[in-house]
VEXFI-347613 format. One record per residue (C-alpha): residue number from 1; residue in one letter; x, y, z. Coordinates in nm, 2 decimals, always signed. Layout:
+-----+------+--------+--------+--------+
: pos : code :     c1 :     c2 :     c3 :
+-----+------+--------+--------+--------+
: NUM :    A :      X :      Y :      Z :
...
+-----+------+--------+--------+--------+
This chain:
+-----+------+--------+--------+--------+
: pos : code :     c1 :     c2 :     c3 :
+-----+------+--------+--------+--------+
:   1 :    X :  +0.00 :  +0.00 :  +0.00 :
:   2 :    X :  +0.08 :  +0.36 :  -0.05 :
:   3 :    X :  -0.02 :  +0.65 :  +0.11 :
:   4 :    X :  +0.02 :  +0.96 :  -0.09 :
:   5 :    X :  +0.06 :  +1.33 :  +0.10 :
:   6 :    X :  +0.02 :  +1.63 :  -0.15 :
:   7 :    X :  +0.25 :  +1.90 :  +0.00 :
:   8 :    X :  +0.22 :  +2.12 :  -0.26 :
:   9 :    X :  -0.04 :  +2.19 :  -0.57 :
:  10 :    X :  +0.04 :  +2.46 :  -0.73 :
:  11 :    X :  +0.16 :  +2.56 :  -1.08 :
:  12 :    X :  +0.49 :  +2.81 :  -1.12 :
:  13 :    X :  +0.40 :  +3.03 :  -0.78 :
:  14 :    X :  +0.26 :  +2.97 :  -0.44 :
:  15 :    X :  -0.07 :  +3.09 :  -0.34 :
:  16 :    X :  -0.20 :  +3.21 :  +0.00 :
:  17 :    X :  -0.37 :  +2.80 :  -0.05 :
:  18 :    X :  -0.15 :  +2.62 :  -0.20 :
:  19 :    X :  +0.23 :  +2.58 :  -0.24 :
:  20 :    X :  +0.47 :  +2.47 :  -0.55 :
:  21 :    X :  +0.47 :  +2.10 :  -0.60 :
:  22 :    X :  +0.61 :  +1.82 :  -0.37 :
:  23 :    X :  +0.46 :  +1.51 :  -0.31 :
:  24 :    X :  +0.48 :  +1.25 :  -0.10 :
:  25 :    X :  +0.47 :  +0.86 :  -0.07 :
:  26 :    X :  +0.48 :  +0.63 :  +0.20 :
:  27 :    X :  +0.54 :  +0.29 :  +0.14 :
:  28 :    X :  +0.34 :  +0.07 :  +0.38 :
:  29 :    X :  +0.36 :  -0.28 :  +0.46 :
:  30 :    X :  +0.08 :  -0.39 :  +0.63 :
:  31 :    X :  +0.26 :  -0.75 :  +0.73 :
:  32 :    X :  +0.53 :  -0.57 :  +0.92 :
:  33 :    X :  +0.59 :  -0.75 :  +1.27 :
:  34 :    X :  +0.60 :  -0.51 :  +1.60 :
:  35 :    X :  +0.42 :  -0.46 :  +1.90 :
:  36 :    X :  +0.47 :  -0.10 :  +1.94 :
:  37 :    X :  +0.25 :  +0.06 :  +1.65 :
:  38 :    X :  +0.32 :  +0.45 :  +1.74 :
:  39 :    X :  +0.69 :  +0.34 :  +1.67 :
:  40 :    X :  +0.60 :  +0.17 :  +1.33 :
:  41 :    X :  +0.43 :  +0.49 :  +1.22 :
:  42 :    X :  +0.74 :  +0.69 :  +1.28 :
:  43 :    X :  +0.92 :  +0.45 :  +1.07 :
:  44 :    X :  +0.77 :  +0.43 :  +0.79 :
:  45 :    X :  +1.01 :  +0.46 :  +0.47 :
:  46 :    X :  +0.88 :  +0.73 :  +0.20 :
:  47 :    X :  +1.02 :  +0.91 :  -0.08 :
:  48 :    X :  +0.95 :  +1.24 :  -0.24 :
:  49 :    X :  +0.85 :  +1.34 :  -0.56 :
:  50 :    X :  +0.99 :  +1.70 :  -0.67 :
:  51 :    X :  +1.07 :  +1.95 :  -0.39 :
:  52 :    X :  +0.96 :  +2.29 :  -0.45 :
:  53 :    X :  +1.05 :  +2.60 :  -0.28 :
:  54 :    X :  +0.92 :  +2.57 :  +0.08 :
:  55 :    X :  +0.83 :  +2.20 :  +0.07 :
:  56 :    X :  +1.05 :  +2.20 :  +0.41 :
:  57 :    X :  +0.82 :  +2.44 :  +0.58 :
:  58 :    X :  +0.44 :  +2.18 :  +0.43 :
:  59 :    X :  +0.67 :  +1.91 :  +0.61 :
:  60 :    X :  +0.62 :  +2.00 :  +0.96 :
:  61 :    X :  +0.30 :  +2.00 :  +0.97 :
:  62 :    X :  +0.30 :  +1.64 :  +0.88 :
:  63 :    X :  +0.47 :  +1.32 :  +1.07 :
:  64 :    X :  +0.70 :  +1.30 :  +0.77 :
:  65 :    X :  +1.06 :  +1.22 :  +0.90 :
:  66 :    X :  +1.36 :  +1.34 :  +0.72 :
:  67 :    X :  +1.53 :  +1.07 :  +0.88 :
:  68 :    X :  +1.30 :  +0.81 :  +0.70 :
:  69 :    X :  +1.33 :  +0.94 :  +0.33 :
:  70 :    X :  +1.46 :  +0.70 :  +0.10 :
:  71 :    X :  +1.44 :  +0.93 :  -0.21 :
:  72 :    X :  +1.41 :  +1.23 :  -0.38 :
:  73 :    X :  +1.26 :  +1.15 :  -0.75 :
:  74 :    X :  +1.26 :  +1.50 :  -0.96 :
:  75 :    X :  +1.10 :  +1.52 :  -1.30 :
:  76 :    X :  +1.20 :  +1.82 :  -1.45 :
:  77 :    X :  +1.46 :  +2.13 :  -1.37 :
:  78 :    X :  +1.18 :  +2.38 :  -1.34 :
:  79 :    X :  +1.20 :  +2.60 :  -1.07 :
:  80 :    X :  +0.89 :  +2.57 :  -0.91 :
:  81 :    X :  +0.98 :  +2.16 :  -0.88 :
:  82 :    X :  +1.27 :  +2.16 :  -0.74 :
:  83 :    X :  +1.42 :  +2.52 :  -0.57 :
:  84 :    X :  +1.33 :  +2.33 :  -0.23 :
:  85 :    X :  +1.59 :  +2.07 :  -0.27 :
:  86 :    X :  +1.92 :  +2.22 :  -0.12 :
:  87 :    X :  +1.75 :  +2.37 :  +0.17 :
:  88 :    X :  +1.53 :  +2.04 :  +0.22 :
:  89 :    X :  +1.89 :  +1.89 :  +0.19 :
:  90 :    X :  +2.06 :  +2.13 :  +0.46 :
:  91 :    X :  +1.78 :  +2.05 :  +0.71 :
:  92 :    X :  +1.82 :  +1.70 :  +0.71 :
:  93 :    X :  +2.22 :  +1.73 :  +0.75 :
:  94 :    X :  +2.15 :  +1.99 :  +1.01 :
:  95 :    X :  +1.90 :  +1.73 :  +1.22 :
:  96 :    X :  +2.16 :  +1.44 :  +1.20 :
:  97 :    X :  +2.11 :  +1.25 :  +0.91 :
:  98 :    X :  +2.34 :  +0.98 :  +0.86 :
:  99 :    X :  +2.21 :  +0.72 :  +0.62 :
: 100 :    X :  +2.29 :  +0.74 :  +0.25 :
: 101 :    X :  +1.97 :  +0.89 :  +0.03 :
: 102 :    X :  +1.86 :  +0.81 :  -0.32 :
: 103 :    X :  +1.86 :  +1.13 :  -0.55 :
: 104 :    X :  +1.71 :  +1.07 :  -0.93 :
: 105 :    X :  +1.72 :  +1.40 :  -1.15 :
: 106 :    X :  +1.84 :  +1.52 :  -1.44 :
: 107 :    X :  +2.22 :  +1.56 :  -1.43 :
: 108 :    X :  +2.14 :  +1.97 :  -1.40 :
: 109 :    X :  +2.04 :  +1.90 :  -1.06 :
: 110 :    X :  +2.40 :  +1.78 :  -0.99 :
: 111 :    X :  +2.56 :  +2.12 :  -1.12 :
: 112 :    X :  +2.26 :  +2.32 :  -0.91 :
: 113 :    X :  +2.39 :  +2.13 :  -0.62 :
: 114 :    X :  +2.76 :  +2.16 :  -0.70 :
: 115 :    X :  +2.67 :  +2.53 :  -0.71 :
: 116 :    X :  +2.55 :  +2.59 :  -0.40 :
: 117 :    X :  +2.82 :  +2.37 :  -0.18 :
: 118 :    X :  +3.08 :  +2.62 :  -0.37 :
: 119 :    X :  +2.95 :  +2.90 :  -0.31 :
: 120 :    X :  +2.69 :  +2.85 :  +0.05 :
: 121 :    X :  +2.94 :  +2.60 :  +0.28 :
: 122 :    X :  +2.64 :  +2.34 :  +0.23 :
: 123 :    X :  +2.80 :  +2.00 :  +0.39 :
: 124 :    X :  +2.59 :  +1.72 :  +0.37 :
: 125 :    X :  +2.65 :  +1.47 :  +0.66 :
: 126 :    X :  +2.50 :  +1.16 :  +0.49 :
: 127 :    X :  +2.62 :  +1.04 :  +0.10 :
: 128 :    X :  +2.38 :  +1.17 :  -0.19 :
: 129 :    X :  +2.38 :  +0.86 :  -0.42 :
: 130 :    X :  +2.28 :  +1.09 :  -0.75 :
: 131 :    X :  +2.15 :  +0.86 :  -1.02 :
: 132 :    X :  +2.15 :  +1.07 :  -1.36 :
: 133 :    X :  +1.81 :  +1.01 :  -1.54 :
: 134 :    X :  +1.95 :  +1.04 :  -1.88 :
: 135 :    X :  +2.25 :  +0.81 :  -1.76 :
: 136 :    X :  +1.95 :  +0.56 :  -1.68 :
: 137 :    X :  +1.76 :  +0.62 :  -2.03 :
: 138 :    X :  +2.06 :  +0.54 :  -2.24 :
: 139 :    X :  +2.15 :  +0.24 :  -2.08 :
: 140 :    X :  +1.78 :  +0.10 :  -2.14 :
: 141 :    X :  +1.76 :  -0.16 :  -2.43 :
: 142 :    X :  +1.41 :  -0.41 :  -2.50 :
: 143 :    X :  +1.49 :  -0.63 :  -2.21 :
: 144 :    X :  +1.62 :  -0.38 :  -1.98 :
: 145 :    X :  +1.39 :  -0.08 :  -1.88 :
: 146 :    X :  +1.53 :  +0.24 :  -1.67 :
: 147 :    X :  +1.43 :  +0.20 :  -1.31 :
: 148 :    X :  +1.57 :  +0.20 :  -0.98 :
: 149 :    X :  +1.50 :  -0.03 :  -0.72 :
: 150 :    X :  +1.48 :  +0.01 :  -0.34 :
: 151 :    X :  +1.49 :  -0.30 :  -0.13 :
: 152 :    X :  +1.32 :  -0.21 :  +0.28 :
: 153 :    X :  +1.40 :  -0.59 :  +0.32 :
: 154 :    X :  +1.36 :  -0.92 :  +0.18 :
: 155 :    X :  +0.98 :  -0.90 :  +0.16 :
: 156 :    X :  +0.93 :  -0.53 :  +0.05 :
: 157 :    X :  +1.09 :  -0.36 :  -0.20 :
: 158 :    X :  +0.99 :  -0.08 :  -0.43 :
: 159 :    X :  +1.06 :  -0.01 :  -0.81 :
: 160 :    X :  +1.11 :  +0.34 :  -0.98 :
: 161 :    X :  +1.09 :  +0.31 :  -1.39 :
: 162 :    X :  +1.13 :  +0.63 :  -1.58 :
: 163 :    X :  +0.90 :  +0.79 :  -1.85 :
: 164 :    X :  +1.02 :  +1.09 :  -2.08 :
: 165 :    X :  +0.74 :  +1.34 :  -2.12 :
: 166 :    X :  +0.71 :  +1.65 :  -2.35 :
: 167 :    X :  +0.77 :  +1.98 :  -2.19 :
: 168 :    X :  +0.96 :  +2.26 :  -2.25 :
: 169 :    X :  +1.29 :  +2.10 :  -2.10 :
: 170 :    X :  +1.31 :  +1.76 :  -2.04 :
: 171 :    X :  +1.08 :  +1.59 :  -1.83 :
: 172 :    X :  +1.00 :  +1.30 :  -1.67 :
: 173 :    X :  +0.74 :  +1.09 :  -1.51 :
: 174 :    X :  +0.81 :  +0.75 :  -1.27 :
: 175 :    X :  +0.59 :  +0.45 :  -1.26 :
: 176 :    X :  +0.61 :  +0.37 :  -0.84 :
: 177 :    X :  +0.60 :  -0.02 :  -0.82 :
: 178 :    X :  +0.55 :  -0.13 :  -0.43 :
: 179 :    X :  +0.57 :  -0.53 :  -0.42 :
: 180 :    X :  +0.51 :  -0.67 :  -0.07 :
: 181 :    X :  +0.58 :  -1.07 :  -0.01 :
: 182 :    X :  +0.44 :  -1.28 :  +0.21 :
: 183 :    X :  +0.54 :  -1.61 :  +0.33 :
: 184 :    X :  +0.25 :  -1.80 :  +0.51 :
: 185 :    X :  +0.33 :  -2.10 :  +0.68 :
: 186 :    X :  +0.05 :  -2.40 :  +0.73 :
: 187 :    X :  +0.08 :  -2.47 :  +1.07 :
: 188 :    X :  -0.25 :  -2.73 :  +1.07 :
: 189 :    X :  -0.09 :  -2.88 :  +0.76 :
: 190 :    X :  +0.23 :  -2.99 :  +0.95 :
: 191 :    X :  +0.06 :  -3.06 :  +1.29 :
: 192 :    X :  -0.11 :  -3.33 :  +1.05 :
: 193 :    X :  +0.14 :  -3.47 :  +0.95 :
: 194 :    X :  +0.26 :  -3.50 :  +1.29 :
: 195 :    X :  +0.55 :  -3.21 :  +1.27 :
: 196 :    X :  +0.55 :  -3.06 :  +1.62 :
: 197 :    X :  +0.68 :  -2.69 :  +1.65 :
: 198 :    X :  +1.02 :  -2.61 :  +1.61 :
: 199 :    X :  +1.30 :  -2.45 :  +1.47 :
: 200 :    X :  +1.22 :  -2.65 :  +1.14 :
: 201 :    X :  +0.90 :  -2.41 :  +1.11 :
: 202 :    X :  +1.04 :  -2.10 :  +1.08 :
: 203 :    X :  +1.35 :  -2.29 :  +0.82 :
: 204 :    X :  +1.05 :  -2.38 :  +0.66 :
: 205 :    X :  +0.90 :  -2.05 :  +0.60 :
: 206 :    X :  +1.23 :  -1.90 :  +0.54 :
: 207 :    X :  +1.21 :  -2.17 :  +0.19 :
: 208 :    X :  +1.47 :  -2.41 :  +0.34 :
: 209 :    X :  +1.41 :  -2.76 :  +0.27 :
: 210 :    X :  +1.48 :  -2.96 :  +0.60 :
: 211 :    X :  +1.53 :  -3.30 :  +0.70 :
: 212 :    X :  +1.32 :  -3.42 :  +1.07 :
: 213 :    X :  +1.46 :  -3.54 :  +1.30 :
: 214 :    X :  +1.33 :  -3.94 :  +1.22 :
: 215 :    X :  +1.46 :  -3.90 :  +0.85 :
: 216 :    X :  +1.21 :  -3.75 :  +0.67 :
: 217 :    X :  +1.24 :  -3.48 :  +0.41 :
: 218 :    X :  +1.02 :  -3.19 :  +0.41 :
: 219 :    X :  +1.03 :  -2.93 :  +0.12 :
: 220 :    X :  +0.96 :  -2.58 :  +0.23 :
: 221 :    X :  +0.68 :  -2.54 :  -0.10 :
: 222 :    X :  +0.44 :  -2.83 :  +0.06 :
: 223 :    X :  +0.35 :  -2.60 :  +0.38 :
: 224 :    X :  +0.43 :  -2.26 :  +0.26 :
: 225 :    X :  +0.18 :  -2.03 :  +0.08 :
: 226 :    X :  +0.38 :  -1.78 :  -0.12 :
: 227 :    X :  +0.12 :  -1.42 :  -0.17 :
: 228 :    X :  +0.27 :  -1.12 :  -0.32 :
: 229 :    X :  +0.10 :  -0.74 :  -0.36 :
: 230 :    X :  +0.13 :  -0.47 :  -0.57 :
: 231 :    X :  +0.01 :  -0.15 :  -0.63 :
: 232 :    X :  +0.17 :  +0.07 :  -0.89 :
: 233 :    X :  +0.13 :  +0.46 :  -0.89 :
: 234 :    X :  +0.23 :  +0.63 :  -1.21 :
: 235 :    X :  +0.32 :  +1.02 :  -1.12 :
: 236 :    X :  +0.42 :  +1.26 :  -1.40 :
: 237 :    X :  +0.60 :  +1.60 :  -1.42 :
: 238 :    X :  +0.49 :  +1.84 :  -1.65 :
: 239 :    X :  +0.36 :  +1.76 :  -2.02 :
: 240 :    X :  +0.18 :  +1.84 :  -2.28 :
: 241 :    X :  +0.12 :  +1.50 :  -2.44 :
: 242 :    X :  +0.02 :  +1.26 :  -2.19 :
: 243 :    X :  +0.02 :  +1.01 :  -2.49 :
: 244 :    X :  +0.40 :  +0.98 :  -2.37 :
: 245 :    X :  +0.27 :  +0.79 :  -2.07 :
: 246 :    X :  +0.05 :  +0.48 :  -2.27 :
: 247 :    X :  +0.28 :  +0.23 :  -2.18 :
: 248 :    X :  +0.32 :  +0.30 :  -1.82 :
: 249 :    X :  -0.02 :  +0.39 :  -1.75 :
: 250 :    X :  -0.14 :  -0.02 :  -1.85 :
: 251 :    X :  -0.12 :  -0.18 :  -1.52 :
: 252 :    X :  -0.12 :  +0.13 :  -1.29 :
: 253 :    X :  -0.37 :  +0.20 :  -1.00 :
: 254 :    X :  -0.37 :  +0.53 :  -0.99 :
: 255 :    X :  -0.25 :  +0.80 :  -1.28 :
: 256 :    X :  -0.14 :  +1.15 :  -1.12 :
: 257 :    X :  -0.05 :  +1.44 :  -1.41 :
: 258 :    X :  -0.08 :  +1.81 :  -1.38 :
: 259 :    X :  -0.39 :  +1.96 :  -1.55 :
: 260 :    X :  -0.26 :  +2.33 :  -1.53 :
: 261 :    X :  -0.53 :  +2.49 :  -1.70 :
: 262 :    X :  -0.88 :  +2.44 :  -1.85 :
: 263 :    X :  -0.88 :  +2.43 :  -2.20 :
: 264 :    X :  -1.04 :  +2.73 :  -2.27 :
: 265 :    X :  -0.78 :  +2.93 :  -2.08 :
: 266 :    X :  -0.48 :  +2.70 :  -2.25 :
: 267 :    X :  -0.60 :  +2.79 :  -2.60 :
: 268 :    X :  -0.65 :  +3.17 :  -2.53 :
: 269 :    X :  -0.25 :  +3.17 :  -2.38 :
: 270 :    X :  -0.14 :  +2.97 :  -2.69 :
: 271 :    X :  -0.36 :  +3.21 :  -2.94 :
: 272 :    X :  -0.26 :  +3.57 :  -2.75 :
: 273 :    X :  +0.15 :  +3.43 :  -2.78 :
: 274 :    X :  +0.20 :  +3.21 :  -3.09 :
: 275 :    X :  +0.58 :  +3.19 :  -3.04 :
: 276 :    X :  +0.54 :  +3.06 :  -2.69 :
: 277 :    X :  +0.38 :  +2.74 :  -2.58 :
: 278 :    X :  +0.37 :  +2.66 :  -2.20 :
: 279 :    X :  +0.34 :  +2.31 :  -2.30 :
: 280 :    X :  +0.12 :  +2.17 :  -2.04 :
: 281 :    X :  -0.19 :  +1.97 :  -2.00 :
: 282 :    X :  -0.55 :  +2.14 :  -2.01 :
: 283 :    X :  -0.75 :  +1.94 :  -1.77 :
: 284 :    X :  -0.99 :  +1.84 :  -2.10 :
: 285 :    X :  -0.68 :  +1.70 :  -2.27 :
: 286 :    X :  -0.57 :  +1.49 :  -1.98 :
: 287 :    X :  -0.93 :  +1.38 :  -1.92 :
: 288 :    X :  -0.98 :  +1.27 :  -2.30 :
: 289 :    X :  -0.66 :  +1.05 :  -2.21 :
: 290 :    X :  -0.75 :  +0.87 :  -1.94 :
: 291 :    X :  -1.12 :  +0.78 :  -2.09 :
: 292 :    X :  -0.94 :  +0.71 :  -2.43 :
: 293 :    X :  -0.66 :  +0.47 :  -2.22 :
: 294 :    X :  -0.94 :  +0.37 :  -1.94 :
: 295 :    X :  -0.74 :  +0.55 :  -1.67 :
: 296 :    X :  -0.97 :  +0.41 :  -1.37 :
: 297 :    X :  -0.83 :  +0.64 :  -1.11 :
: 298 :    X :  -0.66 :  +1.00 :  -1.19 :
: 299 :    X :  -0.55 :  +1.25 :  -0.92 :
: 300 :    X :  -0.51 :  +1.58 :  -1.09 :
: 301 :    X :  -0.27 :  +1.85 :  -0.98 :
: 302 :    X :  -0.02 :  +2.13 :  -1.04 :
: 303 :    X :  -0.31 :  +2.45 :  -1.11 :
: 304 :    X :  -0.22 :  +2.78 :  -1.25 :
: 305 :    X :  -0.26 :  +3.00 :  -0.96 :
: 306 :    X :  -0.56 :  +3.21 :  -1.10 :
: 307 :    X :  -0.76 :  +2.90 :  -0.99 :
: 308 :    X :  -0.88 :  +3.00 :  -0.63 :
: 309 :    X :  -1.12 :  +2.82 :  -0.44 :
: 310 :    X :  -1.43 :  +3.08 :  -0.47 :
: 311 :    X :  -1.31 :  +3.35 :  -0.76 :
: 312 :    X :  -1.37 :  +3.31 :  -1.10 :
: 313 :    X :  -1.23 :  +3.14 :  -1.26 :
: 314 :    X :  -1.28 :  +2.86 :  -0.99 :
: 315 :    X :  -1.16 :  +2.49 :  -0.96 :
: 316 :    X :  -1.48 :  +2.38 :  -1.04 :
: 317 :    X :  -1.42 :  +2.49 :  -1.40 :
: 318 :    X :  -1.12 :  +2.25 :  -1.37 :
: 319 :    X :  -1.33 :  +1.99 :  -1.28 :
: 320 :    X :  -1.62 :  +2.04 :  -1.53 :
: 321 :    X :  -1.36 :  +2.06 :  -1.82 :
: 322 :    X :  -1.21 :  +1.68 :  -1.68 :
: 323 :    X :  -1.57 :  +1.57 :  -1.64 :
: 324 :    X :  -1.72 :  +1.67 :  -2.00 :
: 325 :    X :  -1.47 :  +1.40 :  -2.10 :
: 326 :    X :  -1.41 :  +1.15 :  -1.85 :
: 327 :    X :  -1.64 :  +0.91 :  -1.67 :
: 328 :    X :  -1.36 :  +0.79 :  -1.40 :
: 329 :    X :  -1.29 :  +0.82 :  -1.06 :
: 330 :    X :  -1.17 :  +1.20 :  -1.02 :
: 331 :    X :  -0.95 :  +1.37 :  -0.72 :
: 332 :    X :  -0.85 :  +1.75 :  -0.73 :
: 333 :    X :  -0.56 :  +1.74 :  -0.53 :
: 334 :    X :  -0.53 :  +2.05 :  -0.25 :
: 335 :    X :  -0.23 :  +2.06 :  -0.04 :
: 336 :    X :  -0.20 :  +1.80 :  +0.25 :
: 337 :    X :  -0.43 :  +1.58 :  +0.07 :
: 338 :    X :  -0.36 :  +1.23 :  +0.16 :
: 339 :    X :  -0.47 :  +0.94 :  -0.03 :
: 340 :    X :  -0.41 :  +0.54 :  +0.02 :
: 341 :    X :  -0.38 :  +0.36 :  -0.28 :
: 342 :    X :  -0.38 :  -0.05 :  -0.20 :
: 343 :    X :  -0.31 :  -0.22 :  -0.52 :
: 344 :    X :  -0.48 :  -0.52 :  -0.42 :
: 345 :    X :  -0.80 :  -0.42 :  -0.34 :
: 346 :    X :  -1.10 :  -0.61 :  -0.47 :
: 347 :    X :  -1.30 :  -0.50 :  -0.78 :
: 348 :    X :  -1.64 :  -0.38 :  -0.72 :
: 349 :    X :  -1.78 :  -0.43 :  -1.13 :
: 350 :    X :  -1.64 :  -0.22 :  -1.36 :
: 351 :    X :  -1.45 :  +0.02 :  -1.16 :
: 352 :    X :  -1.13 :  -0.02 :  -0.90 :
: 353 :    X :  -1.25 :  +0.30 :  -0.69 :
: 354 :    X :  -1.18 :  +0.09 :  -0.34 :
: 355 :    X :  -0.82 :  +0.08 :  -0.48 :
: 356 :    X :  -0.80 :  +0.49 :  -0.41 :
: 357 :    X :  -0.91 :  +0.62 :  -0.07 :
: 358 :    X :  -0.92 :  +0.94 :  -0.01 :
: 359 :    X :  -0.81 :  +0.98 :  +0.38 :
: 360 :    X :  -0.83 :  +1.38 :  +0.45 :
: 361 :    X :  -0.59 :  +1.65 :  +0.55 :
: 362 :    X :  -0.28 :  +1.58 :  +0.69 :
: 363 :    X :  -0.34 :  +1.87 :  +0.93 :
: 364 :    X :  -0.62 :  +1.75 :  +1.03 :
: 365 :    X :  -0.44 :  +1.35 :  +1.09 :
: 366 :    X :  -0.14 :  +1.43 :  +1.20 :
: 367 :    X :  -0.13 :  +1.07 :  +1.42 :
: 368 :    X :  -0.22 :  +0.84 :  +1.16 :
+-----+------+--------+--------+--------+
């Protein structure tokens, strides 16, 4: 399962409501052992999806741990996705970071970085294992896709696969792939058959074949059950084509993808500036593609800032634009949104809504 926490929802600038985009994931595994749940909470491993400025300040008022990140993923060099990054960087080096931390970006985010520890005295106290996006794309053949993969321990590990987009610079969006396994022993099966408990049990459940103590041979696949979950969460930086994301978008849960402006307001910047194209999605054009591509469940995000809550234009013009073209399930994403996505929820018909929850305000949770 994965629990999603918006931290910011904006498009270029901040607004008194929401701030540029971040978002977050946590990667939960509802098997994990331990009494002390407050403690599991505070544990959880997460990673971060583009860091815009001030995405330090949306992260105290959640329970989001700089000590628990895992990774930083950012799509694109845009300002407004990633001028949080060294500060976010500092803070955790200033509250004692130690362990090594994933960074994916483009390789300009290496020479913004480089930048700043010249010229600012920034000293990291934990090592930044940079991974170069277009390293990763050209080392890609038609057995090998690029993706990065995080292993919490042997039954939970998490995926990253990479998507080039269409934007004014290069951008990117990553498929999310959370697979949790599960080894469940059958303890009537081998009191049956006359196994009492023992260490053999858990060599068992391990997958060790193991030989009783009166000669006989037991193999590890006749008593253990082998499940495994997924849920897959596809999350995209800027783009004016989300026909870029067809292959990625086939097995995913959830699809989320900026919808900056409504169409009506995208054509009229397009028509008033012909030799300048923002190159983002109208919320129509994204909506077309998830009906076209039967996109189930589609968070939409990343709004121009003249989309207030009560002025006009509103964000229900965002959402009448989506919904003139789509019959899914549709979220608006405001900041501190949190969502759980569980991959292997049960269809109900023709639709995977249980798959998406929508859980509230962060602020408002702040212990779950």
């Amino acid at each position: 399962m994965l629990k999603l926490t918006f931290l910011g929802t904006s498009a270029g600038v901040p607004t008194k409501q929401r701030n540029v985009t971040a978002l977050a994931i946590e990667c939960l595994n509802p098997y994990s052992s331990g009494t002390n749940q407050q403690q599991n909470k505070k544990s959880r491993p997460w990673l971060l999806i583009d860091c815009g400025e001030g995405t330090q300040h949306q992260l105290l008022h959640t329970k989001l741990s700089l000590h628990q990140l895992q990774a930083i993923c950012i799509t694109h060099v845009h300002g407004d996705h990633c001028y949080g990054l060294p500060g976010l960087l500092a803070s955790a080096a200033m509250s004692g970071r130690t362990a090594p931390l994933i960074l994916l970006a483009p390789k300009a985010i290496a020479t913004l970085l480089d930048a700043l520890i010249l010229t600012t005295e920034l000293h990291f106290s934990f090592v930044i294992k940079f991974m170069a996006i277009e390293d990763l794309l050209s080392e890609q053949d038609s057995k090998n896709k690029a993706q990065v993969t995080i292993s919490f321990d042997n039954q939970h590990q998490l995926e990253i696969d990479i998507t080039p987009l269409s934007h004014r610079v290069p951008s990117y969006g990553f498929g999310i792939n959370q697979t949790i396994s599960r080894c469940h022993l059958d303890k009537d099966k081998l009191i049956a058959d006359n196994i009492p408990a023992s260490a053999l049990w858990g060599r068992l459940q391990q997958g060790e074949d193991v030989m009783t103590e009166d000669g006989r041979k037991l193999r590890s696949t006749d008593y253990v059950d082998n499940e495994s979950q997924r849920t897959r969460v596809v999350v995209a930086g800027d783009n004016d084509t989300p026909e870029c994301l067809n292959n990625a978008i086939a097995d995913a849960d959830l699809l989320i993808h900026e919808a900056t402006y409504t169409h009506e307001v995208l054509n009229k910047i397009q028509a008033k500036n012909p030799d300048f194209d923002p190159m983002h999605s109208s919320a129509q054009l994204l909506g077309r593609f998830a009906e076209q591509f039967s996109v189930r469940n589609l968070i939409m995000t990343h709004f121009s800032a003249r989309y207030q809550s009560f002025d006009n234009p509103n964000m229900a013009h965002i959402r009448l634009d989506t919904e003139s073209v789509y019959q899914g399930n549709l979220w608006l994403a405001a900041d501190f949104d949190q969502y759980l996505v569980n991959g292997t929820a049960e269809e109900e018909g023709d639709n995977i809504a249980s798959r998406v929850q929508y859980l509230g305000s962060a602020r408002d949770h702040k212990n779950t």
